[in-house]
C-alpha positions in Angstrom: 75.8 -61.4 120.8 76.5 -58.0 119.6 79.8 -56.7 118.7 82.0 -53.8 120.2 81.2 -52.1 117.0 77.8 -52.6 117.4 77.9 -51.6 120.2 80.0 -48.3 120.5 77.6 -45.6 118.6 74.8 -47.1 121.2 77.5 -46.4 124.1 78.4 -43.2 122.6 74.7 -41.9 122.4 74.0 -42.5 125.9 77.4 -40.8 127.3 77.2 -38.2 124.9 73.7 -37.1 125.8 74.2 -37.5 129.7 77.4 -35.6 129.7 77.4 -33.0 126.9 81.3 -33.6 126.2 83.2 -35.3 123.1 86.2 -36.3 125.5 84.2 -37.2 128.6 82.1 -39.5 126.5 84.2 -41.3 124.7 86.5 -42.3 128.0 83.0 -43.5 128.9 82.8 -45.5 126.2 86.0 -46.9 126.1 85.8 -48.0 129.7 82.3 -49.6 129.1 83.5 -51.5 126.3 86.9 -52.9 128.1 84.3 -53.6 131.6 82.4 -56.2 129.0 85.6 -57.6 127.5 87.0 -58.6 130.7 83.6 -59.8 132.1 82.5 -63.4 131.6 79.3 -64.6 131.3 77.3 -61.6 129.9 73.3 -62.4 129.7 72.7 -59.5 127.5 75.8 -57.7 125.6 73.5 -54.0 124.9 71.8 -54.3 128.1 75.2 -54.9 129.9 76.9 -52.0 128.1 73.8 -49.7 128.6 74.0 -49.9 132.2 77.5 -49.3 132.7 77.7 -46.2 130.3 75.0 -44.5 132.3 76.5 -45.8 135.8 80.0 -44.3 134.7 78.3 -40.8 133.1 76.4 -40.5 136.5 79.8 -41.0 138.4 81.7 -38.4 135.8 78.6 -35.6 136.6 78.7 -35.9 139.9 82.6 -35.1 139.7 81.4 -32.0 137.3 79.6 -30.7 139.2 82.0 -28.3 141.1 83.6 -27.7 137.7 80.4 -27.1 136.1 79.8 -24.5 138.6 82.5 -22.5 138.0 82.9 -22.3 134.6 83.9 -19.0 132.8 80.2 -17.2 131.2 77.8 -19.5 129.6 78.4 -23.4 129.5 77.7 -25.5 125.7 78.3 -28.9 125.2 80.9 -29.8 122.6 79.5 -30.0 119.4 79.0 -32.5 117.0 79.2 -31.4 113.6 77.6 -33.6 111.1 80.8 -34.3 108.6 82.9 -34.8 111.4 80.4 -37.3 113.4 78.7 -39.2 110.1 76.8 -42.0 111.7 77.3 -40.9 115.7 74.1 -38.8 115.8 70.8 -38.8 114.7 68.9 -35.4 113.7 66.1 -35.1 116.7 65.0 -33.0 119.6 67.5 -35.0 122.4 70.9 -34.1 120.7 70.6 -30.5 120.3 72.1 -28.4 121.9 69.0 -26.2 123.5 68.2 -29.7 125.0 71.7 -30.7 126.2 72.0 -27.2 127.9 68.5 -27.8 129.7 69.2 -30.9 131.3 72.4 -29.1 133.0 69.4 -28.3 135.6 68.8 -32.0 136.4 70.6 -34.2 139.2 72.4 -37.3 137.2 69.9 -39.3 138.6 67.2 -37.3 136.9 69.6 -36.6 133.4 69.7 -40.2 133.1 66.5 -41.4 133.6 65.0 -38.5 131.6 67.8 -39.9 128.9 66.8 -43.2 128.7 63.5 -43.0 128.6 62.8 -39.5 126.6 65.4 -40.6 123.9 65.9 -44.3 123.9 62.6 -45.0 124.9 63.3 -48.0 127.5 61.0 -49.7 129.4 60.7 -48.4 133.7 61.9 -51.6 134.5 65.2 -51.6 132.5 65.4 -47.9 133.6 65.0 -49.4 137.3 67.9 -52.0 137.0 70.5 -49.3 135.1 70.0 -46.5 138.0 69.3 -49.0 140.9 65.9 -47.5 142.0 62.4 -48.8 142.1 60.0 -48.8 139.0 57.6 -45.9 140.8 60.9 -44.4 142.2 62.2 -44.1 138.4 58.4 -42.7 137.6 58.5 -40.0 140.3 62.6 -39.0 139.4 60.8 -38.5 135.1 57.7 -36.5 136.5 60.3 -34.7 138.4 62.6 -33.8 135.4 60.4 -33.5 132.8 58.9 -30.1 135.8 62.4 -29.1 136.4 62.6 -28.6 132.2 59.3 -26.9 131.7 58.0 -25.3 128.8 61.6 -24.6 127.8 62.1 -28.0 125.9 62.8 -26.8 122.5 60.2 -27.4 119.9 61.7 -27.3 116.7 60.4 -26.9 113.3 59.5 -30.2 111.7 60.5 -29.9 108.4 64.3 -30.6 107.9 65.0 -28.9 104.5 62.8 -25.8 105.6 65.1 -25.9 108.5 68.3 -25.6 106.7 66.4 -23.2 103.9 66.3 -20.6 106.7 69.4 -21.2 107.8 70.9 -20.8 104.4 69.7 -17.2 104.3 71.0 -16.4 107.5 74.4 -17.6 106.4 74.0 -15.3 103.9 72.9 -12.4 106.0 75.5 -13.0 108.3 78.3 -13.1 105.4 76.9 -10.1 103.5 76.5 -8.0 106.8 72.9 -7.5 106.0 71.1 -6.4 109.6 67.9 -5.8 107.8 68.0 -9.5 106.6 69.2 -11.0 109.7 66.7 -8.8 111.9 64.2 -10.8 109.3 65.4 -14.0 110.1 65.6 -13.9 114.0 62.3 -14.0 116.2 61.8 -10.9 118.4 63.0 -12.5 121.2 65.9 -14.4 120.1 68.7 -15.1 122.1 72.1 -15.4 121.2 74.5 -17.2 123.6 78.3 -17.3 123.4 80.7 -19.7 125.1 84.7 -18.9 125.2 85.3 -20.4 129.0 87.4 -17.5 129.4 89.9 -18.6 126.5 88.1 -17.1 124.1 86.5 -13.3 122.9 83.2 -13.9 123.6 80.0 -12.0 125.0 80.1 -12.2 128.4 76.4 -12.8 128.4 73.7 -14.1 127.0 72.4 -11.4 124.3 68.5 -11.0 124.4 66.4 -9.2 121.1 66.0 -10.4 117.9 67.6 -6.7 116.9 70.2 -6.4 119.3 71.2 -9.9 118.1 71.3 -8.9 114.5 73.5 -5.7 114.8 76.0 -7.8 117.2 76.2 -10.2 114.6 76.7 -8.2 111.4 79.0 -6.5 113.4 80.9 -10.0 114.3 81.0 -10.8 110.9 82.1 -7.7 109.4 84.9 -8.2 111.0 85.7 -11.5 110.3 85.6 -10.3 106.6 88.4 -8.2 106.9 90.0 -11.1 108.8 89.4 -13.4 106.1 87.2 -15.8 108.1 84.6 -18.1 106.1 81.7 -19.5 107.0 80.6 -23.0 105.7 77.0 -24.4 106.4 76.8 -27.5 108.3 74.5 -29.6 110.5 75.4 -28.9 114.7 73.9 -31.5 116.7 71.4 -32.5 114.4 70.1 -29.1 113.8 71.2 -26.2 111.4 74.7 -24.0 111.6 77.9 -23.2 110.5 81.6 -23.1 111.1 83.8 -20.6 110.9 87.3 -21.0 109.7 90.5 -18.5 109.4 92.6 -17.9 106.1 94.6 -21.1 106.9 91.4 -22.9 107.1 91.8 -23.1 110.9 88.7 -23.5 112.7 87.7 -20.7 114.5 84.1 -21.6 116.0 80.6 -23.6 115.9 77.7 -22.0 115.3 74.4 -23.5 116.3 70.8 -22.3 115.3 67.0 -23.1 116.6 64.3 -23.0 114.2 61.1 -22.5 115.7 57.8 -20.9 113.7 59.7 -20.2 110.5 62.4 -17.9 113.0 65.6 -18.0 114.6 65.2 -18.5 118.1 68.5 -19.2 119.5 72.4 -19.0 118.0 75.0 -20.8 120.0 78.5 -19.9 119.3 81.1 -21.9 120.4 84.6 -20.3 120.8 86.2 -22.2 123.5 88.8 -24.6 122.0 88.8 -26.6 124.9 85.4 -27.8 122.9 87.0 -27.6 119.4 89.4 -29.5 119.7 87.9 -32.8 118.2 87.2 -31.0 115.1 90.6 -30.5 113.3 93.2 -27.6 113.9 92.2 -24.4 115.2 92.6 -20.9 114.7 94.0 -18.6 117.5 91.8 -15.3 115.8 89.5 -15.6 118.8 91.6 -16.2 121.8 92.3 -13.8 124.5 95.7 -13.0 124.6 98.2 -14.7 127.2 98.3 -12.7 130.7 102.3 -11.9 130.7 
């Protein structure tokens, strides 16, 4: 029999990946857990636990939905930075945030199968009895998913520490203001994408051009120097980025980056405190002021 400690990161990992949100998955989790403590007779305690997370993430995604829908510019998940998460994420493909945005396109039905088999690896028939569909239903709902994602699944580099080499020098870039060494450092066709939900000053669109992207940033970050902001290096869903934090040491936002082919392929920046929150006290610099 496994124990709720045990159990909680596996909870956590399922939620987390199915919904995308810090809060939203760690209600989940908190309800699975208490559902096993107040039922008797449990065959199988992961099994058990498994199957009500996913049930319960479906359920909150299907509420999202309309929510979802309307959201204010481009929608991120809440990050999970690594010193603030040790031991609640592992570094792969299934946590980052390119993937996490992707499967916004799926049904729950399709996120969770998709989940459960792409990043826990489980077997059709357990996937069968957690979603209540039929083995080749279950089959036809992966095929399904795995189309609706495309060639779009990210494919990141492999090496870790080559990874978070490049990502070192774009910190550097960034900090310095250097646009010829960040144009270096971004593909061509690097995208940058910024998420304030309409609380925070942020591009109101995604930003396409490895160029285009380089001047916006340098000119982000100029500015924050004269602000005082600092950036510190840190791991963002398993993957290389950085935080940003005011002169009180305020958090100001969460920077993700995709490696692919020795370049920068995509930097998500996270303003929206409505995301930030589980990370420690924030800065106001990048809020939109109150409508009087």
């Amino acid at each position: 029999m496994s124990t709720v400690e045990e159990l909680r990161p596996l909870s956590f990992a399922v939620a987390y990946r199915m919904l995308g949100s810090v809060a939203e998955a760690e209600d989940v989790v908190q309800e699975a857990l208490l559902r096993l403590h107040s039922t008797d007779a449990v065959a199988n305690d992961e099994a058990f636990v498994t199957t009500v997370t996913t049930r319960l993430a479906i359920d909150v995604l299907r509420s999202a939905r309309v929510r979802r829908e309307t959201y204010v510019g481009d929608w991120l998940p809440e990050p999970l930075v690594e010193d603030a998460m040790v031991g609640r994420v592992e570094d792969e493909e299934t946590i980052s945030l390119a993937f996490l945005v992707l499967l916004e396109r799926l049904t729950p039905e399709e996120r969770a199968v998709l989940v459960l088999r792409d990043a826990f690896d489980y077997r059709f028939a357990d996937i069968a009895g957690i979603v209540g569909k039929s083995e080749a239903n279950c089959r036809q709902i992966l095929s399904r998913a795995r189309r609706r994602i495309g060639d779009e699944r990210p494919r990141f580099d492999p090496d870790p520490a080559q990874r978070s080499a490049l990502a070192a020098r774009f910190l550097d870039a960034a900090r310095d203001g250097d646009l010829d060494g960040l144009v270096a450092l971004l593909a061509p066709d690097a995208v940058l994408v910024g998420d304030g939900g309409g609380k925070a000053r942020s591009i109101p669109k995604p930003m396409a051009g490895g160029a285009q992207v380089a001047r916006a940033l340098a000119a982000f970050y100029r500015a924050g120097v004269d602000m005082g902001i600092t950036l510190e290096p840190v791991l963002v869903n398993g993957q290389p980025g950085f935080r940003s934090r005011g002169p009180d040491g305020r958090l100001v936002n969460v920077v993700g980056l995709d490696v692919e082919d020795g370049r920068i392929r995509r930097v998500h920046s996270i303003l929206n405190p409505d995301k930030l929150h589980h990370l420690g006290p924030l800065s106001d610099l990048a809020l939109r002021p109150s409508l009087k």
